[in-house]
C-alpha positions as CSV (number, residue, x, y, z in Angstrom):
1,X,-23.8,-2.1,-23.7
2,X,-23.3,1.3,-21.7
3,X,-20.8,-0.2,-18.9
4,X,-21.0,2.7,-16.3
5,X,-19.7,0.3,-13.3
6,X,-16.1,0.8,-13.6
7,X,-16.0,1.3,-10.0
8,X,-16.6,-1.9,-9.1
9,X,-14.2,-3.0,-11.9
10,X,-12.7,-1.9,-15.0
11,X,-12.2,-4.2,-17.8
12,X,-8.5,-6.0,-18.5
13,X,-6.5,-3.7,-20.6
14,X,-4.9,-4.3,-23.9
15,X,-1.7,-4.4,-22.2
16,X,-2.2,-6.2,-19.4
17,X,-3.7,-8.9,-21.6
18,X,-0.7,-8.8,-23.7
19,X,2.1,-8.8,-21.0
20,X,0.3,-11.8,-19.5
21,X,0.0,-14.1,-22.4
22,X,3.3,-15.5,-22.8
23,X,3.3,-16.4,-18.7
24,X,-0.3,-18.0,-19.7
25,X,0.8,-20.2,-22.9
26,X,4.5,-20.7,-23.0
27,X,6.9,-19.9,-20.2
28,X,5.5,-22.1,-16.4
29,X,8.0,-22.4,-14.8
30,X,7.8,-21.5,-11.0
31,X,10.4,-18.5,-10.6
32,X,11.4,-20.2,-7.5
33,X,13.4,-22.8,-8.9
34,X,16.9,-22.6,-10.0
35,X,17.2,-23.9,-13.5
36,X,17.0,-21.2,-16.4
37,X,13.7,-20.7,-17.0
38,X,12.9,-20.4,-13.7
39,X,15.6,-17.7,-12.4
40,X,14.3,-15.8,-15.8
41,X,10.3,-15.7,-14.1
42,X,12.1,-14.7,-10.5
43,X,13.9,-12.0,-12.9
44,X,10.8,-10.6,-14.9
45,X,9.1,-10.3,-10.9
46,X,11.4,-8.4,-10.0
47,X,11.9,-5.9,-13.2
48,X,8.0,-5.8,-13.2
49,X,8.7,-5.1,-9.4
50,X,11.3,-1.9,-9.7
51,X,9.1,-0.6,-12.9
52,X,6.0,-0.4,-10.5
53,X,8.1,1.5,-7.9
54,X,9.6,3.9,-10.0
55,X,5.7,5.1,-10.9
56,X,4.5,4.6,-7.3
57,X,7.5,7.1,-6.2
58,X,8.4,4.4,-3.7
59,X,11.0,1.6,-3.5
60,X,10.7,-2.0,-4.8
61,X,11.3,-3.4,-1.6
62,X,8.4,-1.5,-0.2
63,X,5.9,-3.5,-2.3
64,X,4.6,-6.7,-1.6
65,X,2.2,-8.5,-4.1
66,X,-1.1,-9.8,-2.9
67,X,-4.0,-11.5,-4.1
68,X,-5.5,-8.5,-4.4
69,X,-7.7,-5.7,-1.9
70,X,-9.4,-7.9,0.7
71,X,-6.0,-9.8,1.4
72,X,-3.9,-6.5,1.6
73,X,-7.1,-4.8,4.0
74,X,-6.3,-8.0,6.3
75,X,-2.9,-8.1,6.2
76,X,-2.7,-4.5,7.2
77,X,-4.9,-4.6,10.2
78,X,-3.6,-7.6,11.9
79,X,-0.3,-6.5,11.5
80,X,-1.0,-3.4,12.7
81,X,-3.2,-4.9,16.1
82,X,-2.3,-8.4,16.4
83,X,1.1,-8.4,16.2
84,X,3.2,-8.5,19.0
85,X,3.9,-4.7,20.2
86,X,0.4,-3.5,20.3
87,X,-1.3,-5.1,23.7
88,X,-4.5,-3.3,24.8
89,X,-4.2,-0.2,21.9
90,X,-7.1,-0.3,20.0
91,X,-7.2,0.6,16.5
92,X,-8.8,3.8,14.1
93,X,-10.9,3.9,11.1
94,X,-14.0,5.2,9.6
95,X,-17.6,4.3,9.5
96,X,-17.6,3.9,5.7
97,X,-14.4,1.9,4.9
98,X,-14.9,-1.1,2.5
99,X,-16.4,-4.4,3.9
100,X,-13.0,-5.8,3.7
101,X,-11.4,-3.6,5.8
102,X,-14.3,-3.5,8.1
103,X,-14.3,-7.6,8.8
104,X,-11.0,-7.2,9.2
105,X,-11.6,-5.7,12.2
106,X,-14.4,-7.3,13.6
107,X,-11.6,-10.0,13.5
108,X,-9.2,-8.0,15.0
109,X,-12.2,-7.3,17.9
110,X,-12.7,-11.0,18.7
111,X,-9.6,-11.5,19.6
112,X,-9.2,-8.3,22.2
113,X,-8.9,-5.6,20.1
114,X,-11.1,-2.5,20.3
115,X,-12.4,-0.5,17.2
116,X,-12.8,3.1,17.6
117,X,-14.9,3.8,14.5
118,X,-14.4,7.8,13.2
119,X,-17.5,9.5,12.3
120,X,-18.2,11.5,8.6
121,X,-19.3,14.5,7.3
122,X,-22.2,14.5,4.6
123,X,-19.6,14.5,2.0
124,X,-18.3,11.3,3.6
125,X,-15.1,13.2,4.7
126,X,-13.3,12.5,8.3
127,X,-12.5,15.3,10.0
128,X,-8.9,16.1,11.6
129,X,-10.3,17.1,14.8
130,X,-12.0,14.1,15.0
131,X,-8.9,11.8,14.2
132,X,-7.0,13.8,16.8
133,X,-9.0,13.3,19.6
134,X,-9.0,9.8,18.9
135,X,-4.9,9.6,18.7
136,X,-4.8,10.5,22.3
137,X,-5.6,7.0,22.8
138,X,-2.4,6.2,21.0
139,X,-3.7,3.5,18.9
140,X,-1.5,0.8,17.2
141,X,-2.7,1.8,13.7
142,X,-5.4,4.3,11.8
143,X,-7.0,3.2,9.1
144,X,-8.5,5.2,6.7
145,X,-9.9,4.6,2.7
146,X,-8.0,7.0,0.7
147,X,-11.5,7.2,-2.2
148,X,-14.9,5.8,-1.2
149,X,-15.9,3.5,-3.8
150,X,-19.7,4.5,-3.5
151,X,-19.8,7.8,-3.4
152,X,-16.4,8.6,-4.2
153,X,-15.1,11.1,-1.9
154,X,-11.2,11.3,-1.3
155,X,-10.2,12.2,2.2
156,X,-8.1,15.0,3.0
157,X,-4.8,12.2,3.8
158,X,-2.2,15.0,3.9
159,X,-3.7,16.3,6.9
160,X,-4.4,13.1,8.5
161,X,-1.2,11.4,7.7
162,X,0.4,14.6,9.5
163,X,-1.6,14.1,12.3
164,X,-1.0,10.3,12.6
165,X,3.2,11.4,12.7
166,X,2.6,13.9,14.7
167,X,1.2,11.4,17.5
168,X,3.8,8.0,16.2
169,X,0.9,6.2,14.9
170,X,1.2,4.6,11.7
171,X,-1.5,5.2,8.8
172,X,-2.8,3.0,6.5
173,X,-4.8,3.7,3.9
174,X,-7.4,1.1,1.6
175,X,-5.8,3.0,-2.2
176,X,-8.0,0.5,-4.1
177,X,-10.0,3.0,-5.6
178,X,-7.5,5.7,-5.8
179,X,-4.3,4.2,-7.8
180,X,-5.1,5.5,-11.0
181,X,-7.9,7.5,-10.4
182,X,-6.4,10.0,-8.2
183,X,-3.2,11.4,-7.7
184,X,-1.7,8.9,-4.6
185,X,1.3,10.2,-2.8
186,X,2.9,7.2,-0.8
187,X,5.4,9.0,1.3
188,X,2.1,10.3,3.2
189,X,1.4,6.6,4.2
190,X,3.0,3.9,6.2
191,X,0.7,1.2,4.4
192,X,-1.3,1.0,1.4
193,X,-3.2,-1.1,-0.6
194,X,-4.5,-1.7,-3.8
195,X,-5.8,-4.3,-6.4
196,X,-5.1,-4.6,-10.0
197,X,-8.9,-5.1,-11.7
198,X,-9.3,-1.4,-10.3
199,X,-6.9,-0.1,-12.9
200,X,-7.0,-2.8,-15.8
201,X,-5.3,-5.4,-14.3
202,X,-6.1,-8.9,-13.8
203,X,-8.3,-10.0,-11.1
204,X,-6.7,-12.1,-8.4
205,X,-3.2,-9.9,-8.0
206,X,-2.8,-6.7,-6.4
207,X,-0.1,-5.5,-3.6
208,X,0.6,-4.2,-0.7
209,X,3.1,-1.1,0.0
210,X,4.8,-1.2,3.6
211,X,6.8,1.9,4.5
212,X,10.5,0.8,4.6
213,X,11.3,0.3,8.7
214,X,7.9,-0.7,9.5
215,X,7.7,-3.6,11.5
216,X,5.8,-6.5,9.1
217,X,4.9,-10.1,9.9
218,X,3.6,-12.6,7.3
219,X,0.1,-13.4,7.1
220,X,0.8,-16.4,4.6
221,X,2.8,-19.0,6.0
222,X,5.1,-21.0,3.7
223,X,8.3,-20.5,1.1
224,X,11.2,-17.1,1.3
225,X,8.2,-15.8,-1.3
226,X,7.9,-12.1,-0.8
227,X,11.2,-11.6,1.5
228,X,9.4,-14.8,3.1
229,X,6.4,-12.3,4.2
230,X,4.2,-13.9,1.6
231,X,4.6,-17.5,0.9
232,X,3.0,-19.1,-2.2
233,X,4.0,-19.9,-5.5
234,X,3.7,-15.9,-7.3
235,X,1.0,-15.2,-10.1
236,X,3.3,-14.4,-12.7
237,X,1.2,-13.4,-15.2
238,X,-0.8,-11.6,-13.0
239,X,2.0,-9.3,-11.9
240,X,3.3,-8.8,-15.4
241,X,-0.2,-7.7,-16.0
242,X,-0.6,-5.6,-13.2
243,X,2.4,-4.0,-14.2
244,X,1.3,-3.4,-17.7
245,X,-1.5,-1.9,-16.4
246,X,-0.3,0.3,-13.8
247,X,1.9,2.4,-16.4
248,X,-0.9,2.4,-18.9
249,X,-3.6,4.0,-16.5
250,X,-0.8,6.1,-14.8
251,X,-0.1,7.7,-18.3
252,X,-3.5,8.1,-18.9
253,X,-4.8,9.7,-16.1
254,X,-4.3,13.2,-16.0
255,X,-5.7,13.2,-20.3
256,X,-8.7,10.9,-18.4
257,X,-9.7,13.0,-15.7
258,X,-11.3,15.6,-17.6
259,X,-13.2,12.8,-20.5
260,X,-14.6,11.4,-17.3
261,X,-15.7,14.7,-15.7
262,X,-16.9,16.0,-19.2
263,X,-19.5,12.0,-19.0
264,X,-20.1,12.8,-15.0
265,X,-21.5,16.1,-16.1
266,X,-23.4,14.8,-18.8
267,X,-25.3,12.1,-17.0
268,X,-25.8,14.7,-13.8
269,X,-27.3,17.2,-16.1
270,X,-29.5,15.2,-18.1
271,X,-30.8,12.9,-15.5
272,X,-31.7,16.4,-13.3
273,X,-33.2,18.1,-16.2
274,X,-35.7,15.1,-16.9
275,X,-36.0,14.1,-12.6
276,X,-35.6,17.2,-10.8
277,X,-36.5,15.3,-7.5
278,X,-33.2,12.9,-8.1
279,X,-31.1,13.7,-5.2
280,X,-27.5,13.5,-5.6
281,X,-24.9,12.2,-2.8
282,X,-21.6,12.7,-4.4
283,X,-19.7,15.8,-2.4
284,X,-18.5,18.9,-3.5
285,X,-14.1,19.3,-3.7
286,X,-12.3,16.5,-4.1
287,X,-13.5,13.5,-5.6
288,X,-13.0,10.4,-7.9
289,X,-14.1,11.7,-11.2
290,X,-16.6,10.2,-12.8
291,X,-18.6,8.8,-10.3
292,X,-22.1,9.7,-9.1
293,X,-24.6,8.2,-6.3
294,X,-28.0,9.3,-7.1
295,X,-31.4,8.5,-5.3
296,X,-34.5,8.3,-7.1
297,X,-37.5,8.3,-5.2
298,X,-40.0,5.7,-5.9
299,X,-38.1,3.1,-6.7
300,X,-35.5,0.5,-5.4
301,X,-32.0,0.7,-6.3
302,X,-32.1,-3.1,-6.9
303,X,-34.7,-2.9,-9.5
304,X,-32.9,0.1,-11.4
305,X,-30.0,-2.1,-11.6
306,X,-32.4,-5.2,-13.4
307,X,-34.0,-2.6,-15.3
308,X,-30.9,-0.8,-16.4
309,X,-29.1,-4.0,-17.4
310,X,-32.0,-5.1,-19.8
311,X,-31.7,-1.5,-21.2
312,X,-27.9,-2.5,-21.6
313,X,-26.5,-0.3,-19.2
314,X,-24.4,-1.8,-16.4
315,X,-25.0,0.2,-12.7
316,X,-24.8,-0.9,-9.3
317,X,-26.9,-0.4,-6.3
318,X,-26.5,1.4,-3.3
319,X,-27.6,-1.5,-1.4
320,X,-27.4,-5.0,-2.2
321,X,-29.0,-8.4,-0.4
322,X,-27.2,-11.2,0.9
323,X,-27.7,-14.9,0.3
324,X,-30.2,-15.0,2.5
325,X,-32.8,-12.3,0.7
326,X,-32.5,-10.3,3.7
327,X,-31.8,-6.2,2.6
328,X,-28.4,-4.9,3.6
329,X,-28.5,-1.0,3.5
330,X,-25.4,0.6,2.5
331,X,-23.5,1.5,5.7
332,X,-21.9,4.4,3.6
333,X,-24.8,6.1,2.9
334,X,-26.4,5.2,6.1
335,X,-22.8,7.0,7.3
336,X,-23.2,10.5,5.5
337,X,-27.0,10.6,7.0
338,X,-29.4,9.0,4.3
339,X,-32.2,7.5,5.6
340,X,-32.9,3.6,5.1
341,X,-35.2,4.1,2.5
342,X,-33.6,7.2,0.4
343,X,-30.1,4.7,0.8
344,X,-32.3,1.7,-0.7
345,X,-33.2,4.2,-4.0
346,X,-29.6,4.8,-4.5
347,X,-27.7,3.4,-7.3
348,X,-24.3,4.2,-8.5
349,X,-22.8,5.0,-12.1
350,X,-19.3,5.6,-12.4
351,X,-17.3,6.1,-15.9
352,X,-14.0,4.4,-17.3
353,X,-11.7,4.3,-20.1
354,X,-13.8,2.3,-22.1
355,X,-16.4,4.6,-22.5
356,X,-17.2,6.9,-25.3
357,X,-17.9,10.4,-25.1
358,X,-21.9,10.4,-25.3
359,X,-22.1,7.5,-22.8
360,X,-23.1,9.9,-19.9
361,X,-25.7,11.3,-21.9
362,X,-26.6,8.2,-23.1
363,X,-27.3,6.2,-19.6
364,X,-29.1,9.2,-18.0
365,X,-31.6,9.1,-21.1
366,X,-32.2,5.7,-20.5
367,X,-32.9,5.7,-17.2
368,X,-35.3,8.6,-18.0
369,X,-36.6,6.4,-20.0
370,X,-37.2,3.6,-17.4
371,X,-38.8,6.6,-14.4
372,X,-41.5,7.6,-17.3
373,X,-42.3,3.6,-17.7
374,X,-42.9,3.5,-13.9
């Protein structure tokens, strides 16, 4: 099995599976109680805690740990809008943040707040002149995906975060794609999120990273958990895993950039060799490597996705259908100016650590393969 879908997510490290097991099969005990083995789980929280700063470039009281993206998405935007301070501001993001994020706010909306969405490029990039004019409003937060997880575009957050100072508004940005993909400077930011699975973690744990000073409420009511921001009994294993992972990928990255540029290339070139009329929606500059969105003309994205897993390669589709058979077209290509019907030929194939050199190759030839077969 070619599994080109590491976007979506990446399979559970070595490490991570190893750092979990003893919190899985041996040690239980809930870290907040106060015999032994209990103060030891609080302990190994916290140690996996200060390791995770130290790589993040942040500090450990900056980090909260979450169930994973979606949680840290809401927990952001109704801090940010809901919140007490923030009465009749309305809040900033873009047109192709992550459903998560997105629902968030149409939350946010039925309770009073106003969503002023940004409009993109046809790279999927926001631009600064854009975000300005909509800081005159002086909105309670911006929020704005660091990497797109379809198409992959990072956003220029240097110049947006400067921006967002500039005007006392704080910035958070949806990192879920980016931490470990993309070199992820939090002292830009005032929030970010992210979610383990992304970078070989567990499923289920991920964490939030609040600026020190920012004003933050809880969204989960309960125990002192999480400075008593986050109350619930804490997915030890899961941290310890996420932990694990995080320096792994971290390590990795810079040596895994170029391997997954080398497969992007591969895949591009082949596929555009054997289709010429495949059109390509990934953008030029900066970008997650080794992901491409691709439209091929004639047929669905949906059925390339069937037809690619029973030639064992694992893709996704640009579009997808909910429970109800009716056809969602992706709002992100929709976004960047794709037509209904080239956004419902799209699919997306994006690269990982576990794949081997020829895999780019590899895929393209077999969807080759499946065009010629009609």
């Amino acid at each position: 099995m070619i599994y080109a879908d590491h976007a979506a997510t990446t399979p559970l490290l070595p490490c991570a599976r190893a750092a979990m097991e003893p919190y899985l099969t041996e040690e239980f005990s809930n870290p907040s109680s106060q015999y032994r083995a209990g103060r030891k789980a609080h302990r190994d929280i916290e140690l996996a805690r200060r390791r995770m700063a130290e790589l993040l470039g942040c500090q450990p009281g900056e980090l909260y740990f979450t169930s994973g993206g979606s949680e840290g998405n809401a927990w952001a935007i109704w801090n940010g809008t809901l919140w007490g301070r923030t009465a009749g501001k309305p809040l900033v993001t873009t047109s192709i943040e992550h459903h998560s994020l997105l629902r968030a706010c149409q939350g946010a909306e039925q309770l009073g707040v106003e969503t002023v969405l940004l409009p993109v490029d046809g790279s999927g990039r926001v631009s600064p002149a854009a975000l300005e004019s909509a800081l005159e409003r002086s909105p309670a937060l911006a929020s704005i995906q660091y990497a797109n997880n379809e198409i992959g575009t990072v956003q220029p957050v240097a110049d947006l975060a400067a921006l967002c100072r500039e005007r006392g508004v704080p910035l958070h940005t949806d990192g879920v794609q980016a931490i470990g993909r993309t070199s992820v400077d939090l002292s830009q930011v005032d929030l970010l999120t992210a979610s383990a699975h992304k970078f070989g973690g567990p499923k289920g744990i991920g964490f939030l990273y609040a600026r020190k000073g920012l004003p933050l409420h809880p969204m989960i009511y309960g125990g002192s958990q999480e400075r008593g921001l986050r109350g619930g009994t804490e997915n030890v294993a899961g941290i310890m895993g996420m932990a694990a992972a995080l320096e792994e990928t971290l390590m990795q990255m810079a040596g895994q950039r170029s391997r997954l540029m080398a497969m992007e290339q591969d895949f591009v070139e082949t596929l555009r060799t054997g289709c010429p009329r495949a059109r390509f929606h990934t953008p030029e500059g900066d970008r997650l490597p080794g992901l491409v969105s691709v439209a091929l003309p004639g047929i669905s994205g949906e059925q390339l996705v069937y037809r690619m897993d029973m030639a064992d390669v694992a893709v996704s589709a640009g579009a997808a259908c909910d429970q109800s058979g009716r056809q969602e077209v992706s709002h992100v290509l929709r976004a960047i100016g794709l037509s209904r019907q080239e956004a419902g030929q799209t699919i997306r194939v994006s690269f990982g650590l576990t794949n081997k050199a020829e895999d780019g190759k590899r895929a393209a030839e077999r969807l080759l393969h499946i065009l010629r077969e009609g």
